[in-house]
Structure formats: structure tokens, C-alpha cells
C-alpha positions, -999 to +999 in steps of 0.1 A: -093+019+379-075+052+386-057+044+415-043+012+440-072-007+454-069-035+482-084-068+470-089-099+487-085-124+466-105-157+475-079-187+463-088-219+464-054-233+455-060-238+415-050-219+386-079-197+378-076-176+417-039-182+415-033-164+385-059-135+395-038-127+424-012-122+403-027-109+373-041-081+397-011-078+413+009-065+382-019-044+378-006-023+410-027-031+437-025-041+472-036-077+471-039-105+497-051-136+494-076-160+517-084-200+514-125-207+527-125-231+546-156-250+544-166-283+553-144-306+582-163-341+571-143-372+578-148-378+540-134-350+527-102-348+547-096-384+539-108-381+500-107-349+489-073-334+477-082-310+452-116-289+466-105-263+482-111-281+522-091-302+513-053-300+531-036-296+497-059-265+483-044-243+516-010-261+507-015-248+475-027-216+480-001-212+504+027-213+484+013-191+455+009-167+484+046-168+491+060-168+454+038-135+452+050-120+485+013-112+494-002-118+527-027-149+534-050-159+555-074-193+565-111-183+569-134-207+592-168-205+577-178-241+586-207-232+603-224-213+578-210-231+547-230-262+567-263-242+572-263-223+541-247-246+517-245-289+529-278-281+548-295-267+520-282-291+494-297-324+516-330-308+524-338-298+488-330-331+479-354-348+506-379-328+492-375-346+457-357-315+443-327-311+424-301-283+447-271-267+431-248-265+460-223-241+442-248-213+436-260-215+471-222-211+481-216-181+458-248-162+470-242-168+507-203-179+518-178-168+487-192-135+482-211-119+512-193-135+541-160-133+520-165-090+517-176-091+551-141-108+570-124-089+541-133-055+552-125-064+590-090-069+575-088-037+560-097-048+521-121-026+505-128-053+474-127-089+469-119-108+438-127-147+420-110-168+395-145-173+381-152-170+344-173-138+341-176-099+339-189-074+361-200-046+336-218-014+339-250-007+321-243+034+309-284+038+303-294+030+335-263+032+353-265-005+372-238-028+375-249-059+358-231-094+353-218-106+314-203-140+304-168-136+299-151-145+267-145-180+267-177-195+261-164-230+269-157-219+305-180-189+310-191-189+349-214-167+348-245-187+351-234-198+389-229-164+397-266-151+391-277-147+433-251-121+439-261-093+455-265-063+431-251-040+460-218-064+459-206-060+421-188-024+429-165-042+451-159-068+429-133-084+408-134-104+380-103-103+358-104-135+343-136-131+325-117-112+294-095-144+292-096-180+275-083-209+299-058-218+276-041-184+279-047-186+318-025-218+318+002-201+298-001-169+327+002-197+353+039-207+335+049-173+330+044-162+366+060-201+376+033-210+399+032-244+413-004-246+403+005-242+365-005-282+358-026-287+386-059-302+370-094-283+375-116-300+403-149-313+386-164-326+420-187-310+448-160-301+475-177-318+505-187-350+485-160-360+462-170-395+458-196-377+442-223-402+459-251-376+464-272-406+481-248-420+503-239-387+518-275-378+524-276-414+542-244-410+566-251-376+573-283-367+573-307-398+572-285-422+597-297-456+577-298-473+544-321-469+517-360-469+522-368-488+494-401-477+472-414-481+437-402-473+404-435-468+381-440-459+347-461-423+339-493-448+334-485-459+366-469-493+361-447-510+384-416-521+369-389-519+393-381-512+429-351-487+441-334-479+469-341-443+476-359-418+454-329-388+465-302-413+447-326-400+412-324-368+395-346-356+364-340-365+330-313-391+344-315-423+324-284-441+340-284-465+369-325-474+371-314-509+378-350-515+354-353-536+322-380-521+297-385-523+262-372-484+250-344-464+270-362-446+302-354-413+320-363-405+351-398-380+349-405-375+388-392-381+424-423-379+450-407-376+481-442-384+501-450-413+485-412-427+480-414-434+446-397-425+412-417-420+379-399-432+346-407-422+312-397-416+271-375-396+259-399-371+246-420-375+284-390-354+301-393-323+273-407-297+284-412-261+274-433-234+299-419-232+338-422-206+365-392-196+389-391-179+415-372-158+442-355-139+412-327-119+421-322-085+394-294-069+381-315-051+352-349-053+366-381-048+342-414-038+352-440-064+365-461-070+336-432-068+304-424-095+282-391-103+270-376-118+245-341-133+257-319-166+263-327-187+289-301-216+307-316-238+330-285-256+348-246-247+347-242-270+315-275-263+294-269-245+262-291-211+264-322-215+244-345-185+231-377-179+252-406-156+258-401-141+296-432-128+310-423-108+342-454-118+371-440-091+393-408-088+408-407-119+425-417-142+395-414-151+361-427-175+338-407-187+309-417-206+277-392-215+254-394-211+215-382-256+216-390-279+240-358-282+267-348-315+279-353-323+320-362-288+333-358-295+365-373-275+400-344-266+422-324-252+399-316-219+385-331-198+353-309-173+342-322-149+317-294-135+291-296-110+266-268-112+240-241-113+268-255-097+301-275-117+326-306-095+334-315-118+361-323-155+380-344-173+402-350-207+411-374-233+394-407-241+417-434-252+389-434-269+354-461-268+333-470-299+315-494-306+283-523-304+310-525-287+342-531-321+364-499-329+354-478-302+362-455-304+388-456-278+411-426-290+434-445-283+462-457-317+479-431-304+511-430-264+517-396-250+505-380-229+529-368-197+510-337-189+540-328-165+551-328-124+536-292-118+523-280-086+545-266-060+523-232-056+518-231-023+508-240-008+543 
């Protein structure tokens, strides 16, 4: 940085984007700040106090605004936070998928839309409270995303769709910072987020009820109930909707059975949920998809690197064999616990992310059993447009 910038800075109303308005405010720039607004839901007006729709997260963000004397704005992006995001997240999970709605709202709403309505305002750059870097590889000379320094709260993984074309115009100064010194920022600067607690829950479904949303919203009745079998295709219980069931969970089958059960599969044609051991949900080999590059290899090379498989998977050596620049297929040195289609892959080497896609196709211990997450077509969306133009 060798001169004043003007950044946006997208604040939520919590600690981590309050503190990086200020931090990049003593820095010397020009900042503003703007609250997304995202999702109207009866439930989340009423519920929700602590995602940033909800009432208190503009409050919030608000009054950091004014103790910083920095200009602040409201952004509307209901609309597309519904199709890209709450439309998204209930259609993969009709499909017997497993959606992470906060990646889908990084790749389309935070970051492209957020640029977008921030250079109509005059701001060249945005900025995140998120958890990560945005480093430059000299060799090649390509931005690339890194995990930032605390490893407990490292963001990075949730961050892998961006754009490659976005990270010059982007901020990220919390990644060279721990939370606990964040926290200690927050008192210095005497913010009235300082003690304000971190939100754990999906902002438009704070109850946290995936399958009661998907019912009220989407569905318009109860449960259809259908069969919970066994992976020799034994009956041995009954539920009340295969989307209330993710892979690998083991809570809340509502079965009895002789050894602890996790759940395998969730056909979304046939209504029913497939059960299994422990050592039935391990896997090892998958293929993803729709990868998105920072530090692209050829079609053809084999990597060695670190691969995570959701926002809270420890990264796990792997052999990466790149199909072509759409696809890869990963096989990891030990089997992994509930890989599961839907969600992200994101390669790592040391601390840079090379790249991500999403899950479409495990590969079990014969190929009739692989499951190819494929029984309904996936709709891919729509092209990002670039944000560099």
C-alpha cells in the first residue's frame, strides 16, 4: 500500500468487520462501511438477533459507524441472497445433498455483488472480517488465497469460489491476527461490539432446523415419511423426511440397533435413508467438480497436497490428480470420515489454497456402490460475471 485507498468495508455488526474498519482506518484510508441485508423471513426478524438480517447487526454496525466517523450504508440484496443463496441451499438439499449456504454467499452476494454497489459508490476496494490472506505468488505473479494465522479461526476454507479477478481489490487484514488479540483491538478502539459473542448459526435459519425451514418454505407440508434401511437393506426404522439427515450424522435416527449407526445415504427418489457402521461412512477416493483456480496446474498433473472437505475437517494429505480444468479426483493417504457431495474440496499446499470445487461422486470399495450424487441433475447456476471489467 503506497498510498490512501477507498474501501468498503462489509460489517455485519460483530467484532471481526468492526475492528477491520477500524484497523484499516488507522492505516490511512478512506473507509466506509455497509450492512447486507439478506433475508426478510418472518423467522428471522422474530429470532434472529445476532446474523447480520437481523435488526440488532444494522444497530450494531451502526453505531461502530458513528464512533469511527465513517459513512454507512444498508444494501438490499434480498433477491439475489434468495436465488443464489436460500434457493440453492433448499434445492441441494431436496436432492439428497449436503449445501454450504455460507460459501454460496461468499462466491455470489458478499463479494461480487458487494464490489459491484461498492464501486457505484465511488469505492475502489472492499474489505471482510474473515480469517484469511490474500497473497501474491512472485513466480507466477497470481494473487492466491492463504490461511491466516490463527489456525483455530482460519476462514479461508469458505472463501475458496472467489473470483480470482476479485482478490486485487480485496482486503483482508485480519488474517495476520489471532481472535484473542482482535477482542483486545475491539477494547482499545471502545467499540460496543467488544463482548458481543460470535454468531454460530445460518443467518436465515437460526433455530438451526434445516428440515423445518425446507417444510414452511419450500415444501408447504409436514414430513413425507419413508424408510430407514440398513446398507444390506434392512428395515429398521421409519423417519420423517430424508432432508432432516445429513451424512456421517449419528444423532437423532429415532432407531434402536445393536452398535451406534451413522447415517451412509439419503435417496431423495426413493425417500429413504441408508444407516450404517462406523467404518461404512470412511471413505478415501472422491471426484469434485466445478473447481474454481487461483494457482491452476495443467490437466493431467498430480499433486501432492492437503485436502479439507467441510469448514471444520482437519486437512488430510492426499494424491490430486488434475482431470482437466474442470475436475479433479482426490484420494487421501487415510480413510476420511462422511465425505459428503455438496460440499467443498479445497486443496492446500503448506498455507495457500491452490484451488476448490464441489463434491459430485464418491468412490466406494466397488464401483456399484459409489455414489455418484446424481439420481436428480444438479444445476451448476449461473457463470459469475467478472468483476474486474
Amino acid at each position: 500500500m503506497t498510498h490512501k485507498k477507498k474501501i468498503l468495508v462489509a460489517m455485519s455488526g460483530g467484532v471481526d468487520s468492526s475492528v477491520t474498519a477500524a484497523l484499516l482506518q488507522d492505516e490511512g484510508h478512506e473507509v466506509a462501511g455497509a450492512t447486507i441485508r439478506t433475508w426478510a423471513s418472518g423467522q428471522c426478524a422474530d429470532l434472529n438477533t445476532r446474523a447480520c438480517c437481523g435488526i440488532s447487526g444494522v444497530e450494531d454496525a451502526r453505531d461502530v459507524a458513528d464512533t469511527l466517523g465513517i459513512p454507512y450504508w444498508v444494501f438490499n440484496f434480498e433477491e439475489d441472497f434468495k436465488k443464489y443463496v436460500v434457493d440453492y441451499f433448499a434445492e441441494e438439499y431436496k436432492k439428497g445433498r449436503t449445501p454450504n449456504p455460507c460459501v454460496a454467499c461468499n462466491e455470489h452476494i458478499k463479494f461480487r455483488l458487494f464490489l459491484r454497489r461498492a464501486r457505484q459508490l465511488g469505492y475502489e476496494y472492499i474489505a471482510t472480517g474473515h480469517y484469511a490472506q490474500v497473497c501474491r505468488d512472485e513466480k507466477s505473479q497470481r494473487d492466491y488465497l492463504s490461511e491466516g494465522v490463527d489456525a483455530h479461526k482460519d476462514q479461508s476454507y469458505v472463501l475458496f469460489p472467489l473470483q480470482k479477478e476479485l482478490l486485487p481489490y480485496l482486503f483482508l487484514p485480519l488474517g495476520k491476527f489471532t481472535k484473542q488479540e482482535i477482542r483486545a483491538k475491539a477494547k482499545d478502539y471502545k467499540l460496543c461490539v467488544m463482548n458481543k459473542p460470535d454468531s454460530q448459526e445460518i443467518c436465515f435459519i437460526p433455530s438451526n432446523d434445516y428440515g423445518t425451514f425446507l417444510e414452511k418454505e419450500y415444501l408447504d407440508r409436514q414430513g413425507l415419511p419413508g424408510d430407514i434401511k440398513t446398507t444390506e437393506g434392512k428395515v429398521i426404522g421409519r423417519h420423517n423426511g430424508y432432508y432432516h439427515y445429513t451424512r456421517g450424522q449419528r444423532r437423532g435416527l429415532g432407531v434402536a440397533h445393536s452398535e451406534r449407526l451413522y447415517v451412509i445415504d439419503t435417496d431423495a427418489v426413493k425417500n429413504e435413508v441408508t444407516v450404517g457402521t462406523k467404518e461404512q461412512v470412511l471413505d478415501q477416493t472422491f471426484e469434485a467438480g466445478r473447481m474454481n483456480w487461483f494457482l491452476q496446474p495443467e490437466p493431467g498433473t498430480v499433486l501432492k497436497c492437503e485436502v479439507k472437505i467441510r469448514a471444520q475437517h482437519r486437512k488430510a494429505s492426499a494424491k490430486v490428480t488434475v482431470l482437466d480444468e474442470h475436475r479433479i479426483r482426490v484420494s487421501f493417504e487415510q480413510p476420511q470420515d462422511a465425505i459428503t457431495c455438496g460440499q467443498g474440496a479445497v486443496l492446500y499446499q503448506d498455507s495457500k489454497i491452490l484451488g476448490g470445487g464441489w463434491i459430485d461422486r464418491i468412490e466406494k470399495k466397488t464401483s456399484a456402490d459409489a455414489l455418484s450424487c446424481s439420481r436428480i441433475p444438479v444445476s451448476a447456476g449461473e457463470k459469475n460475471e467478472d468483476v474486474a471489467s
